[in-house]
N, C-alpha and C positions, 0 to 999 in steps of 0.2 A: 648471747651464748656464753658458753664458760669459759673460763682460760684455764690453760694446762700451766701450772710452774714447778721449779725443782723447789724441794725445803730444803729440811736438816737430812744430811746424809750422815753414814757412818760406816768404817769399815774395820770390821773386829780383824787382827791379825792373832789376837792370842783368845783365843774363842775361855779357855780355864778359865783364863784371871781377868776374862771380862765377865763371865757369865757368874761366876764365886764373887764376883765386886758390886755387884746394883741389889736391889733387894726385892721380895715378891710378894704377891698379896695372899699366898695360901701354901702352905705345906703339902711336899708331895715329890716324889719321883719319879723321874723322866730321863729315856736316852734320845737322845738328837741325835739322827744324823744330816751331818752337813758336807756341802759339795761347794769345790771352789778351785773355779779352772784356772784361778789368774796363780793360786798359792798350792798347787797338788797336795803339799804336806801336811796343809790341816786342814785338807778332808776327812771324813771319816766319824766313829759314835762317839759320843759325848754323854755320861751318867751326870745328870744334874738333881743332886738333893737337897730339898728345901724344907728348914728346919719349922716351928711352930712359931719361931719368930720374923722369918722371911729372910732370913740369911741361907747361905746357900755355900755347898762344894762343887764343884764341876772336875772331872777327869777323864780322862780317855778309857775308853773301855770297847774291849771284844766284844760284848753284850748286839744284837740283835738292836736297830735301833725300832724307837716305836714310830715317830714321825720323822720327814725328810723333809729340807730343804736347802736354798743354796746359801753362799756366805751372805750374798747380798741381800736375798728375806731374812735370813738371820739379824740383820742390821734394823731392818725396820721392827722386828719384834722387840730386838732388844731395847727400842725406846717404848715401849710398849703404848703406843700413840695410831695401833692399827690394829685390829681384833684379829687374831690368828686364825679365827673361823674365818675372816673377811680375804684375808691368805689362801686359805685352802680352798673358798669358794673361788676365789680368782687361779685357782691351779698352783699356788707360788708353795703350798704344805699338803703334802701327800701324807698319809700313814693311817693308825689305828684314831677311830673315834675318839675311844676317854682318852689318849694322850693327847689329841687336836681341845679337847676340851678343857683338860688340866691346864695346857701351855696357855690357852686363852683366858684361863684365868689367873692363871702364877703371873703372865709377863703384862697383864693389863693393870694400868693404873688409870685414879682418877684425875690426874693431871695427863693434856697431850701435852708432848714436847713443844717447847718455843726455842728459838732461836730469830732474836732481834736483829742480828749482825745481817749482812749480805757482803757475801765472800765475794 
């Protein structure tokens, strides 16, 4: 049978200056919103704009978000080593379609993360 094990984890504290800092594979505009019981204060939408060269701003914004998820799928998107449709089929990304589709392609790369170490 299979084995279950933990990988690489990750836990955004500064959702901005993480998500303006990695880079993405297509241009385009999206608000997140994100839920996070352990941090109450940065919960909340997120305008993330991705230029033609896959640089990116991220800021807080009133805006209506288009998809939702919690910090902790946040984390796994953001290595983008797990398809955000595979998210949303698993329940972890609820919202509008083209956003679930956008973010699956902005936060997908063709390397998965590796991490050699074991903490």
């Amino acid at each position: 049978g299979q084995r279950r094990t933990d990988g690489l984890w990750v836990r955004i504290l500064d959702v901005e200056k993480a998500l303006a800092g990695r880079a993405y594979r297509v241009p385009g505009s999206l608000v997140l919103g994100v839920e996070d019981d352990f941090r109450p204060e940065t919960s909340g939408a997120y305008r993330l704009e991705i230029d033609q060269s896959g640089a990116a701003t991220c800021s807080r914004t009133d805006d209506a978000a288009q998809i939702f998820m919690s910090m902790e799928t946040l984390g796994s998107v953001y290595f983008g080593g797990i398809p955000v449709h595979a998210l949303a089929n698993a329940g972890l990304v609820s919202g509008d379609r083209a956003a679930i589709d956008l973010a699956d392609l902005a936060f997908g790369w063709g390397v998965s993360p590796f991490c050699p170490e074991i903490f």
